[in-house]
C-alpha positions, 0 to 999 in steps of 0.5 A: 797142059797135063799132056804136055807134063806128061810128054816132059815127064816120059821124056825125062824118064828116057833120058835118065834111063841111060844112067839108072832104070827107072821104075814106072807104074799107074793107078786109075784115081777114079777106080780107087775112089770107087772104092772109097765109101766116104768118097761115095757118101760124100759125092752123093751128099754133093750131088744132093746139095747141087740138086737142091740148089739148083731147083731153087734157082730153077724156081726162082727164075718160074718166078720171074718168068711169071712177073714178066708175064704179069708185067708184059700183060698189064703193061699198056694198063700202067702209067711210066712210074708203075712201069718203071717200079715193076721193070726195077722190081724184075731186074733185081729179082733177076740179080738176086737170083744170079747173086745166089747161083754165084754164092752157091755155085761159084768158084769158092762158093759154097759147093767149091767149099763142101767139096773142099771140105768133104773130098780133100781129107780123102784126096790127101789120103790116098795120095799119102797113100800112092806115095807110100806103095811107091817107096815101098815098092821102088817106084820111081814114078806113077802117072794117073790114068784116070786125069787127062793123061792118055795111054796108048796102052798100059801095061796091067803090070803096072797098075797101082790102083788095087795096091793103093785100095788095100793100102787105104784098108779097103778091099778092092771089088772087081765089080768095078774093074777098071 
């Protein structure tokens, strides 16, 4: 879907270049929240939150794996009801576990919403900030390099990112080079 915006976005670039030259530049979204240090910090708290999750779920599902193994040993032992009882036990033990992954991890679930929360401020800077280096600089429009879009080749010319880093107030570190 974004390459075929893109292809629509090119072609009526073109075509309107008859009337008036238009002015296209790009930034590298990636390279510039590498720049971000609240992004990193808030990237790495994420990655620390789904980590932690993520091994609980992990525990949670040893656990089960351990009832099941407990069940299937003691089976021939138990009558229909102490069966049935330790089958029900395991089987809603399994949806807990499910329902936890869906509230943790889920969409809008609680990684959704902390990513929300903590990148979302940062997106809608940066943004304000692509936007004020393109009035300024009379850039008619700026394409992304770092989402789908592909570029065959790309002009270093036009690359924005440096310009949007300093605009945040950061400076931009060429360990990272795009």
């Amino acid at each position: 879907m974004k390459k075929i915006i893109f292809v629509i976005a090119i072609l009526l670039t073109a075509s309107f270049g008859a009337v008036k030259a238009q002015s296209v530049a790009y930034v590298d979204s990636e390279f510039i929240l590498k720049h971000i240090p609240e992004y990193v910090t808030a990237q790495k708290q994420l990655d620390e939150m789904s980590t932690n999750w993520q091994q609980e779920v992990d525990k949670q599902y040893a656990a089960i794996e351990t009832m099941y193994q407990a069940y299937q040993n003691d089976q021939v032992l138990l009558n229909d009801d102490m069966r049935k009882r330790r089958e029900d036990e395991i089987v809603n033990k399994e949806k807990e576990v499910k329902e936890f992954q869906r509230q943790k991890f889920g969409f809008e679930g609680d990684l959704f919403k902390e990513r929300t929360r903590l990148i979302q401020p940062i997106q809608d800077r940066v943004t304000s900030a692509i936007k004020d280096v393109a009035t300024t600089q009379g850039v008619d429009l700026i394409l992304d390099k770092g989402s789908e879009v592909t570029f065959l080749f790309a002009n270093p010319k036009l690359d924005k990112s440096n310009d949007i880093i300093t605009k945040l107030g950061y400076k931009p570190d060429p360990s990272l080079a795009n």
